[in-house]
C-alpha positions in Angstrom: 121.0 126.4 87.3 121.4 125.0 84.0 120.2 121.1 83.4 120.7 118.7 80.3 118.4 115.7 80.3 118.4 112.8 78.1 117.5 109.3 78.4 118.3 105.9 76.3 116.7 102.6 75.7 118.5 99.6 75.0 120.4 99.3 71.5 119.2 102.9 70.7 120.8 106.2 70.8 120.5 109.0 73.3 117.5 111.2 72.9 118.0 114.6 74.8 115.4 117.0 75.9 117.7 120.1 75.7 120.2 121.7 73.9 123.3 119.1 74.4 125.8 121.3 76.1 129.2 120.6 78.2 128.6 121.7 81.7 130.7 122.9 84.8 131.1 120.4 87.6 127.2 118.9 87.4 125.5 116.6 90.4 125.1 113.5 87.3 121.8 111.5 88.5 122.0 108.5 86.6 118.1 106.2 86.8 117.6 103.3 85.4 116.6 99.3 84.7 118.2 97.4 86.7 119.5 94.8 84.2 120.8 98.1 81.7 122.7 99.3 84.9 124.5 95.9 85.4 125.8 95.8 81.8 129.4 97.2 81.3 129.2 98.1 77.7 125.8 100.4 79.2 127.8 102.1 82.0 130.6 102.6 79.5 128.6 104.2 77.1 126.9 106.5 80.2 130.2 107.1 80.8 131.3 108.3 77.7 128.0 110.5 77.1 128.8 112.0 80.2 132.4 112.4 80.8 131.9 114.2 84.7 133.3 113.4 88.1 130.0 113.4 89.8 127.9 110.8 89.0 125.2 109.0 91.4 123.4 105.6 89.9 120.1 104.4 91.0 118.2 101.5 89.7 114.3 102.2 89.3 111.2 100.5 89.0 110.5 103.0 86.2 112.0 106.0 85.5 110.6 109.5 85.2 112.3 111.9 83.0 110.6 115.5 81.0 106.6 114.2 81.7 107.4 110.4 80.6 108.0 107.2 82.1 110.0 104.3 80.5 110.8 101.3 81.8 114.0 99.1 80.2 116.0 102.7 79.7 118.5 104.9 81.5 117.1 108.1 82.2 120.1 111.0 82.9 119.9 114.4 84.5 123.0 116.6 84.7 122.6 119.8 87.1 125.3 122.4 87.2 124.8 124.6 90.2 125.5 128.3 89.8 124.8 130.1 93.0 125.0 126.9 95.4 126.9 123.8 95.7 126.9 119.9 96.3 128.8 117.0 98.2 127.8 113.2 97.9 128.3 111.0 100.2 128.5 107.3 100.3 128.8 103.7 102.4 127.7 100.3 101.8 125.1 98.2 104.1 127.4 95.3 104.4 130.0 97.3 106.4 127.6 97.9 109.0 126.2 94.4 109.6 123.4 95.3 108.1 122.3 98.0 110.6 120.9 101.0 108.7 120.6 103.1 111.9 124.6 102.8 112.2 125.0 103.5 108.7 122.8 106.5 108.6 124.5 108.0 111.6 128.1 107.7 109.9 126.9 108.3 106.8 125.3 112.1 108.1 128.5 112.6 110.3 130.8 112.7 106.8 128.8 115.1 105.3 130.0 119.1 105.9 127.3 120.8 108.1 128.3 124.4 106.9 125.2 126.1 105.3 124.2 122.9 104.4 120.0 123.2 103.6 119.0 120.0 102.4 120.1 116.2 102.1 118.9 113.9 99.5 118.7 110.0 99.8 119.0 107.3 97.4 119.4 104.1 99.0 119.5 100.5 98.0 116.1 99.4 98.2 116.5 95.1 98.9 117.5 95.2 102.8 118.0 98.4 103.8 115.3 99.4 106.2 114.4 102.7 105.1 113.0 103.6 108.6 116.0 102.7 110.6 118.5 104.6 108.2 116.1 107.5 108.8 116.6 107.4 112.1 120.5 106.9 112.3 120.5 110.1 110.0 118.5 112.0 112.1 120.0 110.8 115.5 122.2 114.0 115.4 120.5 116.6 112.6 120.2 120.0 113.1 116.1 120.5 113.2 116.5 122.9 110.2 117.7 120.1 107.9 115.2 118.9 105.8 115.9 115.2 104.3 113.7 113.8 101.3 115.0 110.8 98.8 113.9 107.2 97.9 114.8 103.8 97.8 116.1 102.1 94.6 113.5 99.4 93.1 114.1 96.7 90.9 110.6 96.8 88.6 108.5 94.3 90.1 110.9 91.4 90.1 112.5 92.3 93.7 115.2 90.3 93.7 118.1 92.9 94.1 118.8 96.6 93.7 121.9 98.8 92.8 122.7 102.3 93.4 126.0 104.3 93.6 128.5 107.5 93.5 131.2 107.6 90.9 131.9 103.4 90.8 129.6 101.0 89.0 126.2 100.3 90.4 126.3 97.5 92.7 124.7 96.3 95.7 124.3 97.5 99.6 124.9 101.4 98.7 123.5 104.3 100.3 124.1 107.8 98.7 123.6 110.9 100.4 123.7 114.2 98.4 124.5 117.6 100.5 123.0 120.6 99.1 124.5 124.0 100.4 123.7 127.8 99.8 122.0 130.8 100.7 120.0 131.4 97.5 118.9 127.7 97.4 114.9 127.0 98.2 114.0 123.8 98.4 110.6 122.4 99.6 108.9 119.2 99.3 105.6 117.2 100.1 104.3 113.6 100.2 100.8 112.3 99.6 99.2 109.0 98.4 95.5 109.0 97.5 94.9 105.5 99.1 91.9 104.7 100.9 91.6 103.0 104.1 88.6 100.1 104.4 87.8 97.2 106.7 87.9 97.6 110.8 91.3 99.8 112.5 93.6 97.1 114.0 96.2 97.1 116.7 100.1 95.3 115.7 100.3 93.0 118.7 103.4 91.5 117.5 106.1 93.1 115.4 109.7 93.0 115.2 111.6 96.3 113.2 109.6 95.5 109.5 108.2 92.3 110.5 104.7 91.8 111.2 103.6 88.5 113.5 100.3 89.3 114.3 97.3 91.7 114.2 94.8 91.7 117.7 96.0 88.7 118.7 95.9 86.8 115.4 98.6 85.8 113.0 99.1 88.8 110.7 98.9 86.5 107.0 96.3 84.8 107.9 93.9 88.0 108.7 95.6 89.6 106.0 94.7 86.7 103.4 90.8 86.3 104.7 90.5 90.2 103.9 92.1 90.0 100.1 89.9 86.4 99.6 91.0 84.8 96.1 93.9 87.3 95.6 95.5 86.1 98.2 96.4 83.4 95.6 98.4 85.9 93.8 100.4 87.3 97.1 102.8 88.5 97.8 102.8 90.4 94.5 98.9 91.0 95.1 99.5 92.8 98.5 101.0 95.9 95.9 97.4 97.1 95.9 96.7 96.4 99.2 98.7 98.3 101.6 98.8 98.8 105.0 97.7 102.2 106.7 99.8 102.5 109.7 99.4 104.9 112.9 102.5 104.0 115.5 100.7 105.0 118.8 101.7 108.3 120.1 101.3 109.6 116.3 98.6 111.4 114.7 99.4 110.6 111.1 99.3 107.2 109.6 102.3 106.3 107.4 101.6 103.8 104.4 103.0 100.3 104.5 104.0 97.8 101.4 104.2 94.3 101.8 107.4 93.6 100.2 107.3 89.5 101.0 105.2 86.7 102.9 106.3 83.8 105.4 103.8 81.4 105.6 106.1 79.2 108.2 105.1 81.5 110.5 102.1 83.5 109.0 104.4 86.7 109.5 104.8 89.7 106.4 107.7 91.3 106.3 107.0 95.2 105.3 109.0 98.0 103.6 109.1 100.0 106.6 109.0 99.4 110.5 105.7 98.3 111.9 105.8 98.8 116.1 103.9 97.2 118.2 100.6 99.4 119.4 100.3 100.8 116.0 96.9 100.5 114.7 96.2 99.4 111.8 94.1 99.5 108.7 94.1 97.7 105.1 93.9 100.3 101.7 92.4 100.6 98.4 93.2 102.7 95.3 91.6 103.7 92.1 93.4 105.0 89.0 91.8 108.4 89.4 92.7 108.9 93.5 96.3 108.2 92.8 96.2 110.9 90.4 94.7 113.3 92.3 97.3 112.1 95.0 100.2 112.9 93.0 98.4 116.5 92.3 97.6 117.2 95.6 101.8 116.5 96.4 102.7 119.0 93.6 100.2 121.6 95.8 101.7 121.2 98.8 105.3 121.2 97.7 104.2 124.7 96.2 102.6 126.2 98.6 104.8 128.8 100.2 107.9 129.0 97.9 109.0 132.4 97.1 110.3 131.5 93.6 109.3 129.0 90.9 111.3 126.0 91.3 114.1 125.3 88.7 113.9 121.3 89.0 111.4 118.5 90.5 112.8 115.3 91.3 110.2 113.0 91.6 110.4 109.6 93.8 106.9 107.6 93.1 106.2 104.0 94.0 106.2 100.9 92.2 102.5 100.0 93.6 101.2 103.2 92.2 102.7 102.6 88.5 101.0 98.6 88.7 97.4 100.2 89.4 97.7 102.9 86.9 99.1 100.3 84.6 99.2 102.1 81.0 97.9 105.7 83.0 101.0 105.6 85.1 102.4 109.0 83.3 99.0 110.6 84.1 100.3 111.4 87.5 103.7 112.8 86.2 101.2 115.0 84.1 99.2 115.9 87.1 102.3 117.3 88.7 103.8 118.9 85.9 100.1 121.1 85.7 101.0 122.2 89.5 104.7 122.6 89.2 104.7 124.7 85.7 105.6 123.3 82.1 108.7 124.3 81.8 109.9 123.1 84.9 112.7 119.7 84.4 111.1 116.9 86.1 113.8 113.4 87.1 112.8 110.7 89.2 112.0 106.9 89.6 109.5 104.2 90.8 110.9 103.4 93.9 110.6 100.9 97.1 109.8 103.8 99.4 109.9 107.2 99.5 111.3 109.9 102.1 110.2 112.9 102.9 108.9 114.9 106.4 105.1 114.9 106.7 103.6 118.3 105.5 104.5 121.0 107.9 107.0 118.9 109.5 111.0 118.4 109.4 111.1 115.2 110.5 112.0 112.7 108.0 109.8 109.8 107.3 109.7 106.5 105.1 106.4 106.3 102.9 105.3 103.5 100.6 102.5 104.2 97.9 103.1 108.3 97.7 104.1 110.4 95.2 106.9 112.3 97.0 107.9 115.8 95.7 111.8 117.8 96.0 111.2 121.1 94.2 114.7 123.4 94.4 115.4 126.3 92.7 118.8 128.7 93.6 
């Protein structure tokens, strides 16, 4: 495996964190601001840097390149692949009526299933439910296929998100990325570091990611007499106060962001799906947990590989990096202590993060983790 990285900020040239060399055929992943990735003379210029067939576009919350994390630059890392092999797939939300489940289950159906090991996700992150896509790419997975990926962010502003495979970023696009080959290990872990606090809740009333009520009582309401005078600063308050949810028949609770607020009808509407008999539970974080979260990811992810991984792609959330604030890279360090120094690290602040639950295969959407893909051929 051989990997060039470099990143650029605007009106500035490229900085590279290798050797710059002309590779064979590289899997291009492209991160960056949102704003930067919707301006033609950029893309142009990413273009021209890296003249290759393959190359996939994401828009970040932040992006995470070497042990840094900018924000207002594109950060690029181009893999060529010497024992193993790629294929990208793509389609667009807006084809499918917005159904994510549909699009995941034609999206997985294109890709080749011959020794494929692993599939990577980068989705648009605005309406997309990341649950329901998981699902429709699952409906008909082969139990030894392991899925991990993201969702594209948009900093904090969440008004829209762009992602793509060899066209110019746009809207509605969900990439899929096929890795194949005996040689290749791949593994992977999720964790947060959040803490839950206040009484465990039932849903009473949901519908896919929208939350009506919670024992009875209208879900905003509760949810603004638990966060007091920050509920004045909602929604973009409810970033550090996520939701800790256990669907009922499950044993492990999957973390929920608020991504907006209705108060017509005192319902939240959450990055993820939120069924009915779930229970429920508000979080907390400090600087230092998240930290030890993202560390405690990097630990699991290593656990039993059988060689040192050749590339970590990262996929962190944009509620971690606004409690961390001007710490944020402290957890990139954290992981890079596990992973090994010398060890390329890519990735982004994201809307949600994918990956199976440790020790599992199954795929699911997280919010407020620091999710891990460690592959080596």
């Amino acid at each position: 495996m051989k990997i060039i990285q470099a990143y650029k900020e605007a009106n500035k040239d490229w900085q590279y964190f290798q050797e710059k060399a002309i590779l064979k055929n590289p899997l291009v992943l492209i991160f960056g601001n949102r704003y930067l990735l919707e301006n033609q003379e950029v893309i142009a210029a990413i273009r021209k840097e890296f003249p290759y067939q393959d190359l996939v576009f994401g828009s970040t919350a932040g992006e995470i390149i070497c042990c840094n994390v900018y924000d207002e630059s594109i950060s690029v890392t181009a893999i060529e692949f010497e024992k193993s092999s790629f294929i990208v797939e793509r389609e667009n939300i807006v084809h499918y009526g917005k159904n994510a489940r549909d699009l995941g289950e034609a999206l997985y159906n294109k890709i080749p299933k011959d020794n494929l090991k692993h599939l990577f996700v980068l989705s648009e992150g605005s309406f997309v439910n990341g649950s329901s896509l998981i699902n429709g790419l699952e409906t008909n997975i082969d139990s030894k296929i392991s899925i991990t990926g993201g969702m594209c962010g948009d900093d904090a502003r969440f008004e829209k998100t762009l992602a793509s495979y060899k066209e110019d970023p746009k809207e509605g696009e969900v990439i899929l990325i096929g890795f194949y080959g005996d040689s290749l290990e791949i593994s992977y872990a999720s964790f947060g570091g959040w803490i839950p606090f206040g009484p465990e809740r039932v849903i009473t009333k949901s519908e896919g990611n929208i939350l009506y009520e919670i024992d009875g009582q209208p879900a905003l309401d509760l949810y603004k007499k638990y966060l007091g005078e920050k509920s004045n600063e909602l929604p973009q308050a409810s970033l550090l106060y996520p939701l800790s949810v256990t669907p009922d028949g499950k044993t492990e609770p999957v973390v929920r962001t608020i991504l907006n607020i209705n108060n017509d009808d005192q319902s939240m509407i959450l990055a993820g799906d939120v069924p009915v008999n779930s229970r429920v539970q508000l979080m907390m974080a400090s600087v230092d947990g998240i930290a030890q979260g993202a560390h405690t990811a990097a630990k699991f992810a290593m656990a039993n590989r059988s060689s040192k991984p050749e590339l970590a792609l990262l996929v962190s959330c944009i509620g971690r990096k606004l409690v961390m604030s001007q710490r944020v890279e402290e957890e990139v360090e954290q992981v890079r202590e596990v992973i090994g120094e010398r060890v390329p690290m890519a990735g982004l602040y994201s809307y949600g993060e994918m990956a199976p639950f440790n020790g599992s295969t199954s795929c699911e959407l997280h919010n407020q983790t620091m999710t891990l893909t460690l592959i080596s051929e």
